[in-house]
Phi, psi and omega in degrees: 000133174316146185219091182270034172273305189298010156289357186289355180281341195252315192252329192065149204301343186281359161280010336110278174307316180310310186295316181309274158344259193301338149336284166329307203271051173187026142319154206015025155273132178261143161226104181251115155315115173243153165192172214291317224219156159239013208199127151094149158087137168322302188298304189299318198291334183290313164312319163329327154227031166255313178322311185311277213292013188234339169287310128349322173254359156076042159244118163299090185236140204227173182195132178220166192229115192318161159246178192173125166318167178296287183337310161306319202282348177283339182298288170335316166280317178300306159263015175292309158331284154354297163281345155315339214089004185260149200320157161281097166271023198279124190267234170245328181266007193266321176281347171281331188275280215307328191270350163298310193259019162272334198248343156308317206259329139358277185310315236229314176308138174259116162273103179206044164301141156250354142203122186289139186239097190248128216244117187064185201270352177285337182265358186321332183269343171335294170006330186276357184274015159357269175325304209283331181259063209298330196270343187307141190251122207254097171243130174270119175259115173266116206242015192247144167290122174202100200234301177220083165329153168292116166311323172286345190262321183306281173348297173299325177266015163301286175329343164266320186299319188260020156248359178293164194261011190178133160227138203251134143247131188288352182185129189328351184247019166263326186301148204228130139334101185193172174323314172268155152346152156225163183210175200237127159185118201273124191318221174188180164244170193245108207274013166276317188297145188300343137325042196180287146330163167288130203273106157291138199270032157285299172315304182288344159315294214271002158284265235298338210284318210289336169266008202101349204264138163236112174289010193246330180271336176194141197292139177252137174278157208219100174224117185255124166188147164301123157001007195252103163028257174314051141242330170067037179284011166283318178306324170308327207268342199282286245280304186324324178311264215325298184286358090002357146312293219255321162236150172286099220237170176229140166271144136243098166265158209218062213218153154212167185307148179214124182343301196273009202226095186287347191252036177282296193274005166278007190252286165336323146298334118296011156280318174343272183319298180326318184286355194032014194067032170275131196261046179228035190213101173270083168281121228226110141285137211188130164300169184284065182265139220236318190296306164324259175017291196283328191286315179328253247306346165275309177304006217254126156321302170217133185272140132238155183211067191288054144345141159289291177242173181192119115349270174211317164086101178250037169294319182314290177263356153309296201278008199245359183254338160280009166087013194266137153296159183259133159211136191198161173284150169256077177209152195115231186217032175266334184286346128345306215272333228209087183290118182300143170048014177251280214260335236138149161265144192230136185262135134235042194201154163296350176305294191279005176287266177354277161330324172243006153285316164307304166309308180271352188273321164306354208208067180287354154273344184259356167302283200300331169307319164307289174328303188298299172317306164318299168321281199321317195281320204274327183287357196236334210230348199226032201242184201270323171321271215284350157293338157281349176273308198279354178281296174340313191267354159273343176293306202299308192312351188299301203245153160295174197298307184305331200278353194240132166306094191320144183262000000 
């Protein structure tokens, strides 16, 4: 069972009391999480641990994952794409299966929030149970960079977006004009969770011997990310060519499938071609084993995370709360994540991807100095304690004085 007392060691006990103290003011408020997936992708894994710890704080809180066809979930990517900045291919019959199998879980879902909490563009028409939950409070969490958006997508999903009492963004260059409150809240890690926690050298023996890997024969570059277009890992294997110049190095990309994301192994298949069978290039699909994860990104010399687009990448601060240099784009919501030349390096080009792997892999003191800094920046701004405070002080904003239970 989830324990947020072992964080006083770490966050100290007056962040503790404070989270108790507001908790206690949503004694008999219910909070139900809905999203796509309940396995891959960021948004599950955060739930994953937030929920345990809102229970821990005696917030009646639940999580349920909408259903939807392969078709729906192809739709879904499309507009996830969409909503990235890439053209809209959505077609009319493409938009009829999303309002088809929207209007099944509409129909078919038990809603029984007292605030509701809905995450991204696939569960979004719930909204219509609206009318029917009069007292009930409607928040849309938006977890995709949509900075600049398909205008047509945007639109359609205005229609949904703008009946909500609150829509949350990870970062301030996401925000849009529209109807509800908007907040800012950016994720978080969990520094317990096994991504996360501290590594037995048994353990970190038995990933590698199991993929292969010897971090000994040469420093490895590092990038964990889902399969996707917008991660740009051909680009990671061209900027590596580039630094394989000069120093001799090793790749590890690193991914694995999540239910709602149809485009992995076709992706997974030009990271293949790309690699040419050079045999210093691991590409590696791999279940959502969270302990795996965490042994890379410790063996790794330098993480990347050369992003297109971004949401918010929280691979950026797992590995930088491990003490890892960084080199990542600057877009989304990583430069939040990342002080260029304090905390991490920051890119915008594979050149310049290239150009700063090359810098730290020459340069192991001043890598580890990054590193260390970076920790430090992800322990005060990226931990799950202040993610949970702001969710907490977004619920209470909902209701007036009168609508919250005095604790």
């Amino acid at each position: 069972m989830a324990n947020l007392n072992r964080y006083k060691k770490i966050v100290g006990q007056e962040t503790i009391d404070e989270l108790r103290t507001l908790a206690g003011y949503l004694r008999g408020k219910k909070i139900q999480h809905i999203n796509s997936t309940a396995v891959g992708g960021g948004v599950a894994e955060i739930l994953s641990k937030i929920i345990p710890l809102m229970k821990d704080l005696g917030v009646d809180t639940c999580w349920d994952v909408i259903k939807g066809s392969p078709e729906f979930f192809n739709v879904t990517k499309s507009i996830h794409n969409a909503l990235h900045g890439k053209e809209s291919l959505i077609t009319k019959e493409m938009w009829d299966v999303f309002n088809d199998v929207t209007a099944q879980n509409v129909k078919e879902m038990d809603l029984r929030g007292d605030i509701m909490f809905i995450h991204d563009p696939q569960p979004i028409g719930l909204i219509d149970r609206k009318p029917g939950m009069k007292d009930a409070k409607w928040i849309w969490r938006c977890h995709v960079d949509v900075s600049k958006p398909d205008r047509k997508v945007w639109d359609f999903l205005g229609n949904y977006f703008n009946r909500y009492d609150a829509a949350v963004f990870s970062s301030a260059h996401f925000s849009h004009t529209m109807k509800p409150r908007q907040a800012l809240i950016s994720p978080s890690i969990d520094p317990f969770s096994d991504k996360n926690r501290e590594v037995t050298g048994e353990e970190i023996a038995t990933v590698l011997n199991k993929y292969k890997i010897d971090p000994q024969a040469k420093p490895i570059v590092c990038q964990i990310s889902r399969y996707d277009a917008l991660k740009d890992p051909v680009g990671v294997i061209q900027a590596y060519k580039m630094v394989k110049k000069y120093v001799d190095c090793q790749l590890l990309l690193v991914g694995n499938r999540a239910a709602d994301d149809p485009e992995t192994d076709k992706i997974y298949k030009q990271v293949l071609e790309a690699a040419g069978g050079d045999p210093d290039i691991h590409a590696l699909l791999v279940e959502d084993v969270p302990y795996e994860i965490n042994v890379f990104q410790r063996v790794a010399s330098v993480v990347v995370q050369k992003s297109i687009r971004e949401g918010f990448a929280l691979t950026v601060s797992e590995a930088l709360w491990k003490g890892k240099p960084v080199v990542a784009s600057a877009v989304g919501g990583i430069p939040l994540q990342i002080k260029h030349r304090y905390g991490g390096l920051l890119c915008h080009s594979i050149e310049g991807a290239a150009f700063s792997i090359k810098q730290l892999l020459n340069a192991p003191d001043y890598a580890k100095k990054l590193g260390e800094n970076g920790r430090e920046h992800i322990r005060q701004n990226f931990l799950l304690t202040r993610h949970i405070k702001e969710y907490l002080l977004l619920f209470l904003s909902l209701y007036s004085e009168n609508d919250v239970i005095t604790p």
